[in-house]
Each structure stands twice: as structure tokens, then as C-alpha cells.
ZADO-1210 file (C-alpha; in nm, 4 decimals, padded with zeros to 6 digits):
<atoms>
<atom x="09.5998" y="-03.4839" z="06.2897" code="UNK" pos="1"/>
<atom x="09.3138" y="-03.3109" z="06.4647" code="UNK" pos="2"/>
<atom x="08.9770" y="-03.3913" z="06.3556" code="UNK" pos="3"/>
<atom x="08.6606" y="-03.1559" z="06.2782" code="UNK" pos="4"/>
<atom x="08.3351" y="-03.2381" z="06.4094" code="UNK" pos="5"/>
<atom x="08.0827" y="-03.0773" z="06.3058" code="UNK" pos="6"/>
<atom x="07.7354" y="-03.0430" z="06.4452" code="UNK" pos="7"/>
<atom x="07.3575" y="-03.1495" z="06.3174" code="UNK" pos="8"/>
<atom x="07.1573" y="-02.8710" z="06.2375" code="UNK" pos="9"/>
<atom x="06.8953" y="-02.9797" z="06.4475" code="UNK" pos="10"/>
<atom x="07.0634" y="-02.8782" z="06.8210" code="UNK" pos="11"/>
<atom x="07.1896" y="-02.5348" z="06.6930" code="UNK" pos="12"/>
<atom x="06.8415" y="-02.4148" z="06.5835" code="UNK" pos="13"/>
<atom x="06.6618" y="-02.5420" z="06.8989" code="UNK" pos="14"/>
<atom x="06.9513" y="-02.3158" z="07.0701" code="UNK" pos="15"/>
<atom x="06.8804" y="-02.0746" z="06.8508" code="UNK" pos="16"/>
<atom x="06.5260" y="-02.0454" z="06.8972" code="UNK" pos="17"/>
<atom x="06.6340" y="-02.0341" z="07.3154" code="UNK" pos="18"/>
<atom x="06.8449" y="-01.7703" z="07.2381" code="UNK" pos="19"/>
<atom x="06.5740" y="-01.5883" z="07.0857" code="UNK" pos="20"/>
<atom x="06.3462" y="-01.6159" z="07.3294" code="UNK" pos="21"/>
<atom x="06.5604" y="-01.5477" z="07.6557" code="UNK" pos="22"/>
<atom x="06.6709" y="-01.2083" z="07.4524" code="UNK" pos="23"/>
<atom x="06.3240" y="-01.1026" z="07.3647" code="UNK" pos="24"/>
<atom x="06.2312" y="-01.1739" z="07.7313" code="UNK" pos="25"/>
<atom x="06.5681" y="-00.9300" z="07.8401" code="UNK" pos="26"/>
<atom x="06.4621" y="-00.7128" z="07.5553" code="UNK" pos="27"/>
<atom x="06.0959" y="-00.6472" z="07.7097" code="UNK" pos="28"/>
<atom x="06.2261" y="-00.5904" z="08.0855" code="UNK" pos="29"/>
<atom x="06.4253" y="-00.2839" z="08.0426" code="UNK" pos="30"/>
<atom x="06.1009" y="-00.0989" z="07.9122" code="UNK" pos="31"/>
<atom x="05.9393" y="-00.1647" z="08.2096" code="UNK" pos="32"/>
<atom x="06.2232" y="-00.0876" z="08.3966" code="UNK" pos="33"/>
<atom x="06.2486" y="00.2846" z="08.1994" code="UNK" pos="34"/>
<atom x="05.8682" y="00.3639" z="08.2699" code="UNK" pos="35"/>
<atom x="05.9396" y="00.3451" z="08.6161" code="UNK" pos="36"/>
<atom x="06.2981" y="00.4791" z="08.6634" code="UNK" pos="37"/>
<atom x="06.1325" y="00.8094" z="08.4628" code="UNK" pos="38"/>
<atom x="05.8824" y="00.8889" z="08.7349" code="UNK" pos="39"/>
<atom x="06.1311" y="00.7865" z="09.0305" code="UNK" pos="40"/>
<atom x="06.3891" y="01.0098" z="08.8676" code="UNK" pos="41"/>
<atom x="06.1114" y="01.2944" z="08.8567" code="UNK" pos="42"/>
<atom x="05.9950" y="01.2574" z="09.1791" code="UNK" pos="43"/>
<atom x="06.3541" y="01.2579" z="09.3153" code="UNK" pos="44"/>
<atom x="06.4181" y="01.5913" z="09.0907" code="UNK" pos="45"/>
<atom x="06.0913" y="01.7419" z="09.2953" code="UNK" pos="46"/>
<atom x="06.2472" y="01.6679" z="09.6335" code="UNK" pos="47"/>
<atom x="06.6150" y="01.7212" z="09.5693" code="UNK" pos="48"/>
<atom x="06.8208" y="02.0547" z="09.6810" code="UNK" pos="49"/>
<atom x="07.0175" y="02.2208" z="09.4401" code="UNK" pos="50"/>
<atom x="07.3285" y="02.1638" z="09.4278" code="UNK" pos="51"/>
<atom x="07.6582" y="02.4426" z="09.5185" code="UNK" pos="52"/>
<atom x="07.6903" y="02.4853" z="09.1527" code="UNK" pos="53"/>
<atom x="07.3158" y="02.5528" z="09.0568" code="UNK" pos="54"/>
<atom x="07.3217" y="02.7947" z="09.4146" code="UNK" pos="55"/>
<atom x="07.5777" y="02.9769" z="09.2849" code="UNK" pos="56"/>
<atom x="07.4628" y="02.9816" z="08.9301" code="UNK" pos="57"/>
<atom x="07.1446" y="03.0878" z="09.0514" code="UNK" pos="58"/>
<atom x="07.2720" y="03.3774" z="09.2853" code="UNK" pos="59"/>
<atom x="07.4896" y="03.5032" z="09.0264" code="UNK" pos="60"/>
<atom x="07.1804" y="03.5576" z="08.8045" code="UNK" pos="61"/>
<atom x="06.9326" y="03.6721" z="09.0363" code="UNK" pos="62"/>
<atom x="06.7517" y="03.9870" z="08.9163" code="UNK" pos="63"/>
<atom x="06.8641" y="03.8692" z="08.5322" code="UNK" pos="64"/>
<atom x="06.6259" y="03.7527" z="08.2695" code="UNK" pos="65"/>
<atom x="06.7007" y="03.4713" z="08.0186" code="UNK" pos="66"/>
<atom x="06.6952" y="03.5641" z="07.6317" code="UNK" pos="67"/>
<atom x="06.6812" y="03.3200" z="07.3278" code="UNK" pos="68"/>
<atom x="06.9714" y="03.0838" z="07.2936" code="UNK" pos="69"/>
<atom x="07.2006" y="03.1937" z="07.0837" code="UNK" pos="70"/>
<atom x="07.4814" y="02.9966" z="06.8826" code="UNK" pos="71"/>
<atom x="07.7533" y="03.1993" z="06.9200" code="UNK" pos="72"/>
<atom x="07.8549" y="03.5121" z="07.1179" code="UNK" pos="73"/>
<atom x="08.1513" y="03.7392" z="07.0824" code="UNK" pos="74"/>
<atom x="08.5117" y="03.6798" z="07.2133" code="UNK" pos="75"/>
<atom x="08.7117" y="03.9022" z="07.3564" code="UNK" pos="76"/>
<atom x="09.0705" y="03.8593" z="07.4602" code="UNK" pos="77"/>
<atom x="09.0125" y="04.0197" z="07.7887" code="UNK" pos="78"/>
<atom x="08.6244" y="03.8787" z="07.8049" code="UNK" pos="79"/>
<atom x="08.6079" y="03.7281" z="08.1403" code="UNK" pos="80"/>
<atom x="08.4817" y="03.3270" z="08.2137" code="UNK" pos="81"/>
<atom x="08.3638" y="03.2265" z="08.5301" code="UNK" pos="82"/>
<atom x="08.3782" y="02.8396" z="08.5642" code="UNK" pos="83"/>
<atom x="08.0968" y="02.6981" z="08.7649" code="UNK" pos="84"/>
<atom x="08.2130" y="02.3534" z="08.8816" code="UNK" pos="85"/>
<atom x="07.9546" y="02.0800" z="08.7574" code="UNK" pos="86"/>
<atom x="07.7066" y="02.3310" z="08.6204" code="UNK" pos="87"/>
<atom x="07.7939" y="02.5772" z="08.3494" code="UNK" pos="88"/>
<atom x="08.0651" y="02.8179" z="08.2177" code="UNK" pos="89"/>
<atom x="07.9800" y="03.2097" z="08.2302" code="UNK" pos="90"/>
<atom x="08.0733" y="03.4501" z="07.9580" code="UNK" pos="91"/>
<atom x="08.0789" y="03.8153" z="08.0195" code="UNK" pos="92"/>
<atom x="08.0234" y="04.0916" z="08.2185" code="UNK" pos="93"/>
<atom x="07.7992" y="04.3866" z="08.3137" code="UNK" pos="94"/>
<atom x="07.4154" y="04.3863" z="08.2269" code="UNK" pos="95"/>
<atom x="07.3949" y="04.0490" z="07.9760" code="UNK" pos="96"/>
<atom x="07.6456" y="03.7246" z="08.0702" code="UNK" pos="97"/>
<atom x="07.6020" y="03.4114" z="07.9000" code="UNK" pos="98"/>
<atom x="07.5714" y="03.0615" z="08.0676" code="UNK" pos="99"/>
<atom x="07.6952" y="02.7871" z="07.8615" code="UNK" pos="100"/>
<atom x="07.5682" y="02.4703" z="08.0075" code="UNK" pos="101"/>
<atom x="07.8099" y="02.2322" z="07.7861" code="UNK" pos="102"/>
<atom x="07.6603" y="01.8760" z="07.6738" code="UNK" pos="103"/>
<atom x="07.8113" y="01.7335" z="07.9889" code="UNK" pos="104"/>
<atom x="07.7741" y="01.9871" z="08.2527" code="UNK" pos="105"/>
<atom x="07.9675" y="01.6723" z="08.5481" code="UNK" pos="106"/>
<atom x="08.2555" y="01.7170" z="08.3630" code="UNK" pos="107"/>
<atom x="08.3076" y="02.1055" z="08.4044" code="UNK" pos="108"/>
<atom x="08.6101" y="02.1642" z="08.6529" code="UNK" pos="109"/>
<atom x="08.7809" y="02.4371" z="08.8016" code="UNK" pos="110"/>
<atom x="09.1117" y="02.2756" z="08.7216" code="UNK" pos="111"/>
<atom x="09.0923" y="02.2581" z="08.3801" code="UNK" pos="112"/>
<atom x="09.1516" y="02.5587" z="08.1349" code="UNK" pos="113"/>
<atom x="08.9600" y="02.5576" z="07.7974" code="UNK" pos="114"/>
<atom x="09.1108" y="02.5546" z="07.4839" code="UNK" pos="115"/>
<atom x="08.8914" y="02.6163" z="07.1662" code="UNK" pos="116"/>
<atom x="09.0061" y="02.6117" z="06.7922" code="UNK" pos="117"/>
<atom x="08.7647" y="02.8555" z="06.6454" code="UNK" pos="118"/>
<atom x="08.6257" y="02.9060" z="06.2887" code="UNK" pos="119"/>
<atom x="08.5614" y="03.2489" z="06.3469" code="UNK" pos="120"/>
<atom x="08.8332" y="03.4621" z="06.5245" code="UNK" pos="121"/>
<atom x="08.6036" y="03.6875" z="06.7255" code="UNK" pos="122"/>
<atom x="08.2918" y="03.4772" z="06.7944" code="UNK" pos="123"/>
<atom x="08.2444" y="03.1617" z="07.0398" code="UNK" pos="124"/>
<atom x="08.0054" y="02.9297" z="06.8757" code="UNK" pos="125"/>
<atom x="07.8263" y="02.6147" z="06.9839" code="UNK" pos="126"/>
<atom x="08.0287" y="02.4189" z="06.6589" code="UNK" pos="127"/>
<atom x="08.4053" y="02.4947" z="06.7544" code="UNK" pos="128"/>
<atom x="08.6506" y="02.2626" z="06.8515" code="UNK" pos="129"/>
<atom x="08.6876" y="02.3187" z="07.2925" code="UNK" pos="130"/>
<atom x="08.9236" y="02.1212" z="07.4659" code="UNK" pos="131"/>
<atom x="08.9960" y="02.1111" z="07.8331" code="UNK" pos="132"/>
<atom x="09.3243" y="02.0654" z="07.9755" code="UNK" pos="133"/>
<atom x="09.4408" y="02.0436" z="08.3385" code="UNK" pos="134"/>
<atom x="09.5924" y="02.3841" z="08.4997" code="UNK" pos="135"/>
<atom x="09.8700" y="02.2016" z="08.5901" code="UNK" pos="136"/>
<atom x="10.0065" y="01.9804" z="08.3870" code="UNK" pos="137"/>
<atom x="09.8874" y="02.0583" z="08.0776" code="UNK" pos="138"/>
<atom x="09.7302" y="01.7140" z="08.0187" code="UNK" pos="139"/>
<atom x="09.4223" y="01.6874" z="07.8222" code="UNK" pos="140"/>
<atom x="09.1540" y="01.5609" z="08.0504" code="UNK" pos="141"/>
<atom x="08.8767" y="01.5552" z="07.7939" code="UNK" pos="142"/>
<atom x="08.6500" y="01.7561" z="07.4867" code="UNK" pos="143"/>
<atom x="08.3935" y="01.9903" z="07.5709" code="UNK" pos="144"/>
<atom x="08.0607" y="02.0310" z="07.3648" code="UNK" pos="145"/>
<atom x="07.8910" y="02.3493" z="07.3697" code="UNK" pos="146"/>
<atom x="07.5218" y="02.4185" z="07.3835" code="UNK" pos="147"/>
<atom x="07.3500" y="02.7136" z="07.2848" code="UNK" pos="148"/>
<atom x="07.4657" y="02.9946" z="07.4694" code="UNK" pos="149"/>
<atom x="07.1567" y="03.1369" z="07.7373" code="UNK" pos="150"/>
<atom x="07.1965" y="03.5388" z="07.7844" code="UNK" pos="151"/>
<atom x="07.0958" y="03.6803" z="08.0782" code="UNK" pos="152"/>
<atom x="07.0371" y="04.0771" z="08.1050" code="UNK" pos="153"/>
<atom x="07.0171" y="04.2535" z="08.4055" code="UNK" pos="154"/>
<atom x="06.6113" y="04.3516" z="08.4619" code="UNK" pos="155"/>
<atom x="06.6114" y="04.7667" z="08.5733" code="UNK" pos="156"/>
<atom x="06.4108" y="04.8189" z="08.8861" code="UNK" pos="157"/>
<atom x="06.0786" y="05.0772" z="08.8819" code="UNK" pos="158"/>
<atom x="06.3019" y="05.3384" z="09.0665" code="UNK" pos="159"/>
<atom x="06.6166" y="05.2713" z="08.8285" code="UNK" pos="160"/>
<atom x="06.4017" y="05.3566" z="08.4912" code="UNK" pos="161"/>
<atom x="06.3260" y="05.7254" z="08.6198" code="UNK" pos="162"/>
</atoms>
């Protein structure tokens, strides 16, 4: 028959009282370690190029102005989405589109096709359920999050006005 031992109090709270220590001493580093990661990270942002998705996100609104967020934005069946890999989905066409950014804007892919389950048949809104699903197989590769939706209207030109 095995027997129990069973430890004095004694050497568990002086490892205890290690323990403490050595994890407020880990505790206090990563602070540190923030503080400076946050002013690498902007100095980084100041010198880094956009990338093909913000290029093409940003050609595709030139001579557009951004409105107030909005939480939800009309559907239409035949409403056309542009998917900008990495970056953002666009809603729309003509003179106002509307960039949705998503919570996770890495994850947005070309492959996948979105899938929402909607509380409100002919709005979008930042709340419903979005899924995204591979093109191909039909696998579910992940859920989506929505932002606020950003509208961007076409600005007229001086000579366009007259």
C-alpha cells in the first residue's frame, strides 16, 4: 500500500513567497517592454509604405470624402462588393461607397465569399451574424466582425457645379 507524505508548511510558503516575487518581477517587465514597443511601432508606422491593399483602397477613393460612420447601410440583391484583400470590403456604387474595415482587416480574402444572417432583410449592420466561407469548397474559414460602415461621396469639381 502506497504511502502519503505530506509536506511541512514551512517549505511551501518560502516557495510561495519565491513564486511571488519572480511573478511580480515578470509582471513589471512587460510594461516596460509596452512603453517602448508603442513608440517603435509608431515610428515604424511613420516610415512604412502602404501596402497593395491600402494603394488600392486609396485610389479607389481618391476625389471622395469620408462621412460619419454609420451602423448599417442598405442591401441590395444586386448591390455590388468589392473585396480588398487585407484591408476592407466596399459596398456600393456611384457617388457614395462604403468601406467596411471589419475588426480583423488580415483576415479579409479574395477567396472567401461572405455569408451574413441578417436581422433586418434590407439593411447591412455592424451587429449581424457574417461568416466567410471559401469559394471553393464551401468550408468555413472563419467569422467576420463588422465595424461601422465609412461612406465616401464623390466631391464635385468647381467646373462640375456650373
Amino acid at each position: 500500500m502506497p504511502r502519503t507524505r505530506f509536506l511541512s508548511k514551512a517549505p511551501i510558503a518560502s516557495a510561495c513567497a519565491g513564486t511571488a516575487a519572480a511573478l511580480a518581477l515578470f509582471a513589471s517587465a512587460p510594461v516596460a517592454a509596452d512603453e517602448q514597443s508603442e513608440s517603435d511601432i509608431e515610428t515604424e508606422v511613420e516610415t512604412e509604405e502602404l501596402s497593395k491593399g491600402e494603394e488600392k483602397l486609396a485610389k479607389l477613393l481618391e476625389g471622395r470624402v469620408a462621412g460619419e460612420p454609420v451602423r448599417c447601410i442598405r442591401n441590395r440583391l444586386n448591390g455590388q462588393l468589392r473585396t480588398i484583400e487585407d484591408t476592407a470590403y466596399v459596398y456600393g456604387r456611384g457617388n457614395t461607397i462604403y468601406v467596411q474595415r471589419t475588426r480583423d482587416p488580415g483576415q479579409i480574402d479574395r477567396s472567401n465569399v461572405l455569408v451574413s444572417q441578417q436581422f433586418n432583410g434590407t439593411r447591412l449592420c455592424k451587429l449581424d451574424v457574417v461568416t466567410a466561407v471559401d469559394r471553393l469548397t464551401g468550408l468555413f474559414r472563419g467569422a467576420v466582425f463588422f465595424e461601422d460602415f465609412v461612406p465616401y461621396t464623390r466631391v464635385e469639381e468647381d467646373g462640375e457645379a456650373s
